[in-house]
Structure formats: C-alpha cells, structure tokens
N, C-alpha and C positions, 0 to 999 in steps of 0.2 A: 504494500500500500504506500503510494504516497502523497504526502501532502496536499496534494489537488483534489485526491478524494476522498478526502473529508468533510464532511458538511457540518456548516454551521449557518445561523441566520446574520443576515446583514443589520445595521444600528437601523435603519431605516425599518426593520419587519421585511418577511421572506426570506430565500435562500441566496446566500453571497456567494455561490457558486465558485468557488474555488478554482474547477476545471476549469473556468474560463482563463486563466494565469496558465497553463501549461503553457512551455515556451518561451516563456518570460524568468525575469529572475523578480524577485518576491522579497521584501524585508517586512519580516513580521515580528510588529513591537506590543507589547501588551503598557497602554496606555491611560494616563488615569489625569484631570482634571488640576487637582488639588494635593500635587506633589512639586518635589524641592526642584526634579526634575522636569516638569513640567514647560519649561521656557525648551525642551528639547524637540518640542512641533517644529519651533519654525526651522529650524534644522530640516525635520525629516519632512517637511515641505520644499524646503530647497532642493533635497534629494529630490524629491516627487518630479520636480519641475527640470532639473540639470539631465534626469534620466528617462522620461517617459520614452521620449521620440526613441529609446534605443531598446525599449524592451523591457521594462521595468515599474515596478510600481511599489508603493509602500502600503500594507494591511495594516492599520490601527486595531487591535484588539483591548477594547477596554478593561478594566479588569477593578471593583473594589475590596482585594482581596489585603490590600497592605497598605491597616491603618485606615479605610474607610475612604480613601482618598479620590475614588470617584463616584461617587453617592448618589449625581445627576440621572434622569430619564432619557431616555435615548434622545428626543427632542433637547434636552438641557446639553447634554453632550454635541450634536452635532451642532447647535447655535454658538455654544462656547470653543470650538474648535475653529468653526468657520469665519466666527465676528473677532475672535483676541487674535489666530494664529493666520489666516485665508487660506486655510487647509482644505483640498482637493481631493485627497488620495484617498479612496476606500476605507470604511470602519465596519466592522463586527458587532453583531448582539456583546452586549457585556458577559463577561465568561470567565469561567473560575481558572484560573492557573496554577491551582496546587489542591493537594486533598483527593478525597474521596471523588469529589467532585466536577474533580481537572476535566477540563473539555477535552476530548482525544486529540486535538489539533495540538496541543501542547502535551501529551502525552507523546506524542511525534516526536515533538521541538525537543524535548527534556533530555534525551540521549546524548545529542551534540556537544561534545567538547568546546570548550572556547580555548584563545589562546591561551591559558594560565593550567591547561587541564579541568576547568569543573566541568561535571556534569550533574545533571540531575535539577532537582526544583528552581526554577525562577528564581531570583533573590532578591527582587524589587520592582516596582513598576519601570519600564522602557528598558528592560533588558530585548537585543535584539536580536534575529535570528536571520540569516539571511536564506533562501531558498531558491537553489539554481533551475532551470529552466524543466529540467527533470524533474524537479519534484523532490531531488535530495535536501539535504538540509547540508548548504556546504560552508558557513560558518557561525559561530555565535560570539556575543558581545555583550558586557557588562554591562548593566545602568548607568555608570558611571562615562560609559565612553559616550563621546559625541556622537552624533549621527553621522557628522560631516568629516569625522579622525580620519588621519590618511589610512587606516591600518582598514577603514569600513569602507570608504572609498574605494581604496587598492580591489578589495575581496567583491566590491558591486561589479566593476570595472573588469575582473578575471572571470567574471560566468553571465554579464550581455551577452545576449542571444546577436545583436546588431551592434 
C-alpha cells in the first residue's frame, strides 16, 4: 500500500483523494493553528507556490493532538489559514496522529527515518514528511526544521517528477 491509497476526508467535507497526487511529490505536515510553530504556513506556502508548476504540492493535515493547539472547525481552520497565511495548498479533515487513534495515513508516515534516525510517533505539530511520486515516503523532518531549510528543499528538488 501506499500512501495515495489511503483515504481520508478533505477540511472542506468529502474524500481528498489522495490518488489524485500519484506522480507528484507530496509534503505532508500535520498542522495546527495555535502553535509556537505556526508562522511555518507561510513557508510551506512559499513551497506551495516555488513548486507546483513542477509536480508538487503541500497536504496540510490538521491535527489537535498536542496541547489543544488547533481547537478550530474546519471553516475556523480554513479562514485562518487563508486570511493570516494566503494558503493554497490542500488540507485534510483534522486527524489524530498518534494513539489508538492514529489515522492510517500516519500510521504510513510513522516508519520513516528522519535524518537524526527517529522513527516512530510525531513529536509535535509541523513535523514533515515528504512523499515521492511513488507513493514512498522518501524523507522526514522535524518541527523544528523550516519548510524552506536547504536540507527540505535539497530532498523536494531530488524526487520532482518535472
């Protein structure tokens, strides 16, 4: 299985069709409102915008799992993403990323090594995943790290499709 086919619903209501991303490379951040990191939209908007034409897109996965930090309704979410950051790029139903709970999509993501070796649970909101055109999962990234780090750029830039 990968990552394309797994289903989840979009922030809007319905199915965000994953399969539609085969092809493309995919950065999926699980994303929260009301965190320290939060000023890291307009980053992965920048991304949004620097890479579409070449095959690329960024998946917003909300998440109020750490600390309460996005508490909003899907409407409260998309208006505050759109009016503070002019974010573009795709968002997900809000989805558990750790626990019993965990959304499979993240259950996916959880395996992946990042550069320092971790693997396993999320460890904050805007930890990033990137997903090559296949469907792998061909690297991950700290909360800490910028959207825009050369080390996340370098890794977008080595699996465009275009």
């Amino acid at each position: 299985m990968s990552v394309f086919d797994t289903e989840i619903d979009a922030l809007t209501g319905g199915p965000a069709d994953l399969g539609q991303y085969r092809g493309t490379a995919v950065l999926v951040v699980n994303v929260a409102s009301r965190c320290g990191l939060t000023p890291q939209y307009a980053a992965l908007e920048k991304l949004q915008q620097q890479y579409a034409q070449r095959g690329f897109t960024v998946l917003g996965v909300p998440c109020n799992q750490f600390m309460g930090q996005e508490p909003g309704t899907p409407e409260e979410i998309a208006t505050f993403c759109s009016a503070t950051y002019g974010t573009t790029f795709p968002m997900t139903e809000k989805t558990d990323v750790l626990g019993d709970d965990r959304h499979p999509l993240y259950t996916e993501l959880a395996g992946t090594a990042d550069a320092e070796g971790y693997t396993g649970d999320v460890r904050w909101n805007f930890e990033k995943f990137l997903v090559a055109p296949d469907g792998t999962v061909a690297a991950r990234f700290a909360p800490q790290t910028e959207p825009d780090a050369p080390e996340v750029t370098a890794a977008i830039e080595a699996v465009l499709p275009n």
